[in-house]
N, C-alpha and C positions, 0 to 999 in steps of 0.2 A: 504493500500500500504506500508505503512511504517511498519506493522506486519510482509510483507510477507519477506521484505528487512531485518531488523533483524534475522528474521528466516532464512536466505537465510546466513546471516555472520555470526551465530550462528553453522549450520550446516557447515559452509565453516570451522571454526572456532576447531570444531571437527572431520573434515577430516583431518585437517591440525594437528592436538595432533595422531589422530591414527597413520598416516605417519610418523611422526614423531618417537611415541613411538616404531613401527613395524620394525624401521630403524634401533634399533638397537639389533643385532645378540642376547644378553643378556636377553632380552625380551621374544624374539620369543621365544628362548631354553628353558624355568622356563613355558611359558605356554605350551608348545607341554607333558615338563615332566608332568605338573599339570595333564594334562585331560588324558595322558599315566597314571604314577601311579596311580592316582585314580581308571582307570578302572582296573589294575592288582593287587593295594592291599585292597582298599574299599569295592571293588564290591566283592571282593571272602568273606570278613571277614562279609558284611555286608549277604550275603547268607550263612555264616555261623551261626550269631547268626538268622537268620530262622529256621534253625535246632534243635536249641531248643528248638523252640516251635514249633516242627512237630511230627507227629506221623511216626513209619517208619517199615516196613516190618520186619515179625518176630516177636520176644519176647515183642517190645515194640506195636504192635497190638494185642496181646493176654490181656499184662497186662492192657492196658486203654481200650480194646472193643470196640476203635473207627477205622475208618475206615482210611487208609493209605496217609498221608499229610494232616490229621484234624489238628486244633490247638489244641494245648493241656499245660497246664503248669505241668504235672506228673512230667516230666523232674526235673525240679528243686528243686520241693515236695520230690522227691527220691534222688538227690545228699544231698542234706543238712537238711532234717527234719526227715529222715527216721530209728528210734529206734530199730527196729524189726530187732536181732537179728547182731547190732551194723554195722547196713549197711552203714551206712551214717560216721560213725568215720574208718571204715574199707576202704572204697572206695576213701573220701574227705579230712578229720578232719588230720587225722595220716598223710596220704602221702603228706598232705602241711604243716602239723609241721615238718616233715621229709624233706621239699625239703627248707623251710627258713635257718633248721639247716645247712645242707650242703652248700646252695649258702654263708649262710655269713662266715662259717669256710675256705670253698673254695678259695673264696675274700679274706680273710686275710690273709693268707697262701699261695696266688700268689702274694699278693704284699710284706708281707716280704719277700719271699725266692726272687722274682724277682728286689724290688729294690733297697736289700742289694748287688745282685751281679751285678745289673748297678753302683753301687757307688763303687766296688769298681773295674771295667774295666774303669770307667770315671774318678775317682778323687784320685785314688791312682796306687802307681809303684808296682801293684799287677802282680806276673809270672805267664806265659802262658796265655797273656789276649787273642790273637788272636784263640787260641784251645778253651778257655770257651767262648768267642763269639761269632763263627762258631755252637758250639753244641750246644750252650744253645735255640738255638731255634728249635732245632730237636722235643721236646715234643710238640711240638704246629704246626707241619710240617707234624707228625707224625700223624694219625685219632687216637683220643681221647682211642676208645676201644683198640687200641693194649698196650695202657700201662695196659688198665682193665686188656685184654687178657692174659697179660703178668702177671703182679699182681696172678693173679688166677692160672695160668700155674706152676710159682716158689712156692707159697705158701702154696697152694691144700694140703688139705690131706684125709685119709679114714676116721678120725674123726670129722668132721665139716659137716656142710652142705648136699648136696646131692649129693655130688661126691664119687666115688668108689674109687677114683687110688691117689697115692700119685703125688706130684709135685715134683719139682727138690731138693727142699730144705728137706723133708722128703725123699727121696727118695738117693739121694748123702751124704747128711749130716747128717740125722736121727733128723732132728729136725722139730717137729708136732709143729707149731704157733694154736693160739689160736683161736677161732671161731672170734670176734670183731676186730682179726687184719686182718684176711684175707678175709671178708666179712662184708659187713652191712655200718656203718655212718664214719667210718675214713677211711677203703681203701677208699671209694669214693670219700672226701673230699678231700684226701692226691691225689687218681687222677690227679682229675679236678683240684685242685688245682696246681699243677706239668705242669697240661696241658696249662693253662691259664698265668702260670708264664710269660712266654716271652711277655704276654700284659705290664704286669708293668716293664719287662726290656727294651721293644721297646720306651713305653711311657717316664717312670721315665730317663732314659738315656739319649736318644734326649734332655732331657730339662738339667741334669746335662752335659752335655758335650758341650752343647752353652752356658751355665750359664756367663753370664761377670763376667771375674773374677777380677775386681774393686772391688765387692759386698765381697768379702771374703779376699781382700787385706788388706781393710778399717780397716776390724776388728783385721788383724792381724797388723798390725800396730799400733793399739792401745792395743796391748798385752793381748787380747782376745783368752781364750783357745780352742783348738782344737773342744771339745765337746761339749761349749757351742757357737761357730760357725755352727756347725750340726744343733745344737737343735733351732736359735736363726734366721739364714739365709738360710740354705739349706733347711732345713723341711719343711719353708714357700713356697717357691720357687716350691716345689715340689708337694705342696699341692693338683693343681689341677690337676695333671698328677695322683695323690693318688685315687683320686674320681673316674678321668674318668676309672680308673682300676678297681675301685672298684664297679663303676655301670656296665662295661661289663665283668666281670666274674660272677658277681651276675646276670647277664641277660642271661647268655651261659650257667651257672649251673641250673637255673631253668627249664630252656627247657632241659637239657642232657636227652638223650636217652640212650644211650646202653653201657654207664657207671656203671650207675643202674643197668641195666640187666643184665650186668656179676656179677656183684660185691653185689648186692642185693637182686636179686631172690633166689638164693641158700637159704637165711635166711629169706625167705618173707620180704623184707626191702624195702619198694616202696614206690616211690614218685611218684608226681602230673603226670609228665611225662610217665611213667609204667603204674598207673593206668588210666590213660587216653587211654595208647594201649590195654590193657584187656577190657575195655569197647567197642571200635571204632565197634568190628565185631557185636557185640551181642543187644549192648543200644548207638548207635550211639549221641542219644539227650544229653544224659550223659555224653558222653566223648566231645562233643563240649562245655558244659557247662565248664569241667575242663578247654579246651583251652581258652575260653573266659575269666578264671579266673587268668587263666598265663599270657594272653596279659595284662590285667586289671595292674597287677603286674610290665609291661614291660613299657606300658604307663606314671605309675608314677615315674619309673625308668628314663624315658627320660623324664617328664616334671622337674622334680628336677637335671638333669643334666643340662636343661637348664637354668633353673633360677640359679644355680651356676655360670654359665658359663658368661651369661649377667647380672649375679652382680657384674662384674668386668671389665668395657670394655676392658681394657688395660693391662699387664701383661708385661712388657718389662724386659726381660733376656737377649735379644743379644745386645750387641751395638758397636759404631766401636771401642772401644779401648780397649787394656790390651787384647790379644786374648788369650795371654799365660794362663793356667794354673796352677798353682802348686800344683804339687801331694802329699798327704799323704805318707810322709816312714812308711810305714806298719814295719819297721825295723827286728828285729828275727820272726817275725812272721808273715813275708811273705809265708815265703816257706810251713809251715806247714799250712795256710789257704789256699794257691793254692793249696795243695797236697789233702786236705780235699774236697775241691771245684772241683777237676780233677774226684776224686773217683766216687763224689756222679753224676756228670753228667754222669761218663763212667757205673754207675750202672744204669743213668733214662733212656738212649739216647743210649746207644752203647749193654749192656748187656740186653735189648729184641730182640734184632736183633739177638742175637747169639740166646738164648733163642727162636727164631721162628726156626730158621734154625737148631739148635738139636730137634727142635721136628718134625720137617718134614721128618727125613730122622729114627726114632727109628720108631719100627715093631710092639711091644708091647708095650702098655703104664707103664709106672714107669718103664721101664727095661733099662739103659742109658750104659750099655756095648756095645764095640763094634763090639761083633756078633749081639746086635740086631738093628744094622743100616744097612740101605739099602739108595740108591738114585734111588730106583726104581719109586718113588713119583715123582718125576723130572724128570726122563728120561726113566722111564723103559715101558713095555708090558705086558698086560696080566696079570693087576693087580687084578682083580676082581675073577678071579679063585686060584691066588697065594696066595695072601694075604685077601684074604676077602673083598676087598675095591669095591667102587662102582662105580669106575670109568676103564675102560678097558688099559689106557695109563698113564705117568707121563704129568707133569701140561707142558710143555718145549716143550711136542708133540702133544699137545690135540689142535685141531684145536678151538675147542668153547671157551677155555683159549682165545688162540689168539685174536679170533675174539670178546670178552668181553674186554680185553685190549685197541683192536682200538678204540670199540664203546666208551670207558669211556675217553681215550684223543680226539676223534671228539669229546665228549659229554664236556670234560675241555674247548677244545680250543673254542669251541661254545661261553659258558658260561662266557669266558675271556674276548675275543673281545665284545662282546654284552654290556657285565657289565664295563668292561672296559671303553669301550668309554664313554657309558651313563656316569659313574664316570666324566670323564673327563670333559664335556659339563655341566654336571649339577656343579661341580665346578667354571667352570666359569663363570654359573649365578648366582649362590649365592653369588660369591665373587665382581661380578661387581653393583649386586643390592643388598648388604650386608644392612641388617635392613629392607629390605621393607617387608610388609606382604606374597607377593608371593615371594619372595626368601626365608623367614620361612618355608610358607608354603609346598613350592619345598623340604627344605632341611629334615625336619620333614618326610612327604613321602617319601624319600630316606633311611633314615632310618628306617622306619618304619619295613621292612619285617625281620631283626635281632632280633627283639622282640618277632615274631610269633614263638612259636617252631619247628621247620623243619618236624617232624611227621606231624604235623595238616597240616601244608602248604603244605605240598603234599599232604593230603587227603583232603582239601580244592580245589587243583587246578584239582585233581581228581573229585569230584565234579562239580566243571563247564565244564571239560574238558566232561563231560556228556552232556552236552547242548550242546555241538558244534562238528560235526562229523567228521570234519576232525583235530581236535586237539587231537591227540592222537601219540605214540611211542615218537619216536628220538624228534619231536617239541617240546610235549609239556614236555620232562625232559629238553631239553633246555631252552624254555620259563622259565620254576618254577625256574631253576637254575637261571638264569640271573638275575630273580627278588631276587632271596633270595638272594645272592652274589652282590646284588649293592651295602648295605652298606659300605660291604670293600673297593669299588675303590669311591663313593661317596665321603667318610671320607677323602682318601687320596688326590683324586681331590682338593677337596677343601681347605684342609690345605696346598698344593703346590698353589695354585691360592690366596692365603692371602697374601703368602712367597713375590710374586711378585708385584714391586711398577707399579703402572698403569702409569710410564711416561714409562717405556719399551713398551708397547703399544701405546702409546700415541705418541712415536715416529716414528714409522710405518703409524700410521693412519695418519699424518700429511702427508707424502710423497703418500696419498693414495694408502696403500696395502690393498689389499681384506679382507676381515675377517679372511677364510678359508688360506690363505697365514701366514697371522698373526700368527694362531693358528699352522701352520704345519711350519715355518721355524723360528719363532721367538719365540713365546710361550715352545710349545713343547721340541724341545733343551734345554731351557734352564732349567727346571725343565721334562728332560728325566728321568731320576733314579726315582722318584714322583711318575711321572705317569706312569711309566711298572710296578713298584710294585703296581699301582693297577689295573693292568692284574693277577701280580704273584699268588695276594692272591684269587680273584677266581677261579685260575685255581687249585691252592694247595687245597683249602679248594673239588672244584666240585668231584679231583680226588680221595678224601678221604671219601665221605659223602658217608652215607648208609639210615639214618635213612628220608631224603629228598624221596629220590628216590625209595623208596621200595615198594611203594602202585603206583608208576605211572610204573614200567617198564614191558612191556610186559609179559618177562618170566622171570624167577628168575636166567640164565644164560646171562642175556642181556649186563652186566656190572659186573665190579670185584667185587666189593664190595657186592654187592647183591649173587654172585654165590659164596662169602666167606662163607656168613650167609647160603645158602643153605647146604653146605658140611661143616660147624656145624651143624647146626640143625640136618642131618643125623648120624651126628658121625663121620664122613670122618676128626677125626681130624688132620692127615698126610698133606690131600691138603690141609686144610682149613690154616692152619698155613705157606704152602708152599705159597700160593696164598696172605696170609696175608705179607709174607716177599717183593714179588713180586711188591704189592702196596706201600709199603715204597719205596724199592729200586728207582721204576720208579717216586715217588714224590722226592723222596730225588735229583735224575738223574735231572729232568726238573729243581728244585728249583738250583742247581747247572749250570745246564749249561745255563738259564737263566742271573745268576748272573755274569758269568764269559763273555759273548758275550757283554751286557747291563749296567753292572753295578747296577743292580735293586736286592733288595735283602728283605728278610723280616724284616733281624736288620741291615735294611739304618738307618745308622745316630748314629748308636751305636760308630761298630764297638771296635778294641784293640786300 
């Protein structure tokens, strides 16, 4: 009797902890994400390392002579042991010597170029900070390949590579650049690197322009020089704004896709990513191998971000006093460092733009007179009989233009709100159960799908998207999007949900507001700017992506991006460049007029 009475307060005992624990919204939300993300990035990843040890339709059932999903370890035997005729240093060995080179040069060369020009919009009276602030995030606004595009457009010549035609630069100026400057390991570098900058101006910025300037008074007041103030308090300070740039450019250049492909195919110059897509059609087990090898890469990337991160708990740079700052007199050499600094953005940000738009409208290529321009690309008829082009109208009248336009912003805004919100929510259970094992856990899977390179991950969601028959078109490019795109608004979720002391909550929940009250009149407002920028960056980055979406969209005119790559791949480089400007335009439109209704922007917190 007295077992059963125990058992009966025991169990009363743990109804009363569940009740409890389920009570609160924090909870709920970290486990609804748990058993969500697992089944969206687990379950794909864990049916991908299946694939390496399967056998699979085609060449790789010829070579092992086993029968179609036998197990097999050939796979692996042929990425990395295989001598014969230098297969295995040609496919694996070179293109990840090649892909470590680039991600680390990449990395260092977005955080100097990006947090020498946060330091000097935040800590000195450098001119025209509001014009280098505005633009400076354009390359990272911009989709990655149009700087390739562009790189290869102005520098091209009949010399190099396996191009015929000259570029702008041979062709207006007579000057043929050399094969290693306009193809192979430095355009690439110089890129992504270019591309990825505005991560350490976003990052490195925010933290110099809260900085308590107590911290740099001290020193000068004990007559402490200028440079060994940099090198003595700022550089610390900075330090882990330095890493977190330097772990997510080093994670976005590993996975680049079609940076490489402009800029490296021409001189067979491949990395892990390229040679991954030349395997996918043919030895499918081999190219999941190489993803597996990049995740592997991406993993240690974010386990070493986090033991950085929590070998420090505390980090205090704002406080409530001295708001003031005191700027650096750049003195005579202001003018000629903003002048230098104006150049080199109006040639990364502003001079592809024109550069798209002169090549869309010239007739012959290399021929930049202007008899041979036309705007028949853009608005004309009866282009396919006149001019040889393959398309019967300009891009302005083309109804499948259009109608790839809507689909790829129903397909942003989808991917916005989806990723967005989950951001949001998942912010506020990591930051309310901060250190427990499932708010790790939560926040780890949140990020988890920035690691995956965007190819695999859509030939991953492709593959499951096979087991299930009604996930296929318009769903599942939003589903994949949604998932890949969470880290962006996750990130920013949660570092807005830090920002906030939990007596602003605490003082609601006192007067008994609802959760959902909380979150939408009290919460939200106050960190609005936060949380739309992590709407903005899904929907920027959805509008841009190609390399994501090109193994799940139905036809290859479904979406811009994908109908850009079509009309190159054909030679249509007239549309292909017209359609390419098109896609700036209308990301550059939305990132703007977002900005200006909201207030949300992608250098919140920079700013002149």
């Amino acid at each position: 009797m007295e077992q059963t009475q125990t058992g009966k307060i025991h169990l009363s005992r743990l109804k009363g902890r569940a009740r409890a624990w389920f009570s609160k919204p924090a909870n709920i939300i970290l486990l609804f994400f748990l058993v969500t993300l697992t089944v969206l990035t687990l379950y794909p990843l864990l049916s991908m390392l299946t694939e390496t040890f399967t056998v699979h339709l085609g060449r790789e059932e010829r070579a092992t002579k086993l029968s179609i999903g036998a197990f097999t370890t050939y796979h692996f035997q042929r990425v990395f042991a295989t001598s014969a005729n230098d297969y295995s240093w040609i496919q694996f060995y070179k293109p990840l010597l090649n892909t470590l080179a680039v991600s680390v040069t990449s990395s260092v060369f977005a955080i100097l170029f990006g947090g020498v020009v946060a330091f000097l919009v935040t800590r000195t009276n450098l001119k025209y900070k509001k014009f280098v602030s505005a633009v400076f995030t354009f390359p990272y606004i911009m989709p990655s390949w149009t700087l390739a595009l562009f790189w290869e457009t102005f520098f091209k010549n009949v010399n190099i590579g396996l191009k015929t035609s000259n570029g702008i630069m041979a062709s207006v100026f007579g000057v043929f650049m050399p094969e290693w400057f306009v193809y192979g390991f430095f355009p690439i570098s110089l890129v992504l690197g270019l591309h990825y900058a505005p991560f350490a101006y976003i990052l490195i910025g925010g933290i110099l322009r809260n900085m308590d300037a107590n911290l740099e008074e001290a020193a000068t007041i004990l007559k402490t020089n200028r440079s060994r103030i940099i090198w003595k308090i700022t550089l610390p300070i900075v330090k882990p704004a330095m890493l977190s740039t330097f772990l997510l450019v080093f994670a976005s250049s590993m996975s680049a896709y079609s940076v490489p492909v402009f800029l490296g195919s021409p001189v067979r110059y491949y990395v892990l990513s390229t040679s991954m897509k030349s395997l996918m059609n043919s030895y499918k087990g081999q190219a999941y191998i190489i993803v597996a090898v990049m995740i592997l890469f991406g993993v240690a990337i974010l386990m070493l971000s986090q033991k950085v991160t929590n070998s420090r708990k505390q980090f205090t740079t704002v406080t409530g006093k001295s708001g003031q700052i005191s700027k650096i007199n750049l003195g005579k050499a202001n003018v000629p460092i903003a002048i230098i600094l104006v150049i080199v953005l109006l040639l990364v940000a502003i001079v592809p733009l024109v550069t798209f738009a002169l090549e869309s409208v010239i007739i012959k290529a290399g021929d930049y007179s202007l008899s041979n321009m036309t705007l028949d690309f853009w608005i004309g008829t009866g282009l396919e009989k006149r001019l040889d082009q393959g398309d019967s109208t300009g891009i302005l009248l083309n109804p499948v233009v259009w109608r790839a336009l809507g689909t790829s912003l129903a397909l942003a805004i989808t991917c916005a709100v989806i990723a967005g919100t989950s951001g949001i929510l998942v912010g506020y259970g990591v930051a309310k159960r901060r250190g427990s094992r499932l708010s790790n856990w939560v926040n780890s899977l949140s990020f988890f799908p920035y690691l995956m390179p965007s190819l695999a991950f859509g030939a991953i969601y492709l593959a499951m998207a096979s087991k299930i028959s009604w996930l296929h078109g318009f769903l599942l490019m939003a589903l994949a999007g949604s998932v890949k795109y969470l880290p962006f608004a996750s990130r920013s979720g949660v570092n807005a949900m830090l920002q906030l002391s939990g007596e602003i909550e605490e003082a609601a929940l006192i007067t008994g507001v609802p959760w959902w009250k909380r979150m939408l009149r009290v919460i939200f407002p106050i960190q609005k700017s936060s949380f739309l920028s992590g709407y903005l960056l899904p929907m920027v980055s959805c509008m841009r992506e190609l390399s994501l979406f090109v193994l799940l969209v139905p036809t290859s005119d479904t979406i811009l991006t994908t109908m850009l790559m079509q009309y190159s791949e054909k030679g249509w480089a007239q549309f292909g460049n017209a359609i390419n400007l098109l896609i700036i335009i209308v990301v550059l439109l939305v990132n703007f007029t977002v900005n200006k209704l909201t207030g949300a922007s992608i250098d919140k917190g920079v700013g002149g």
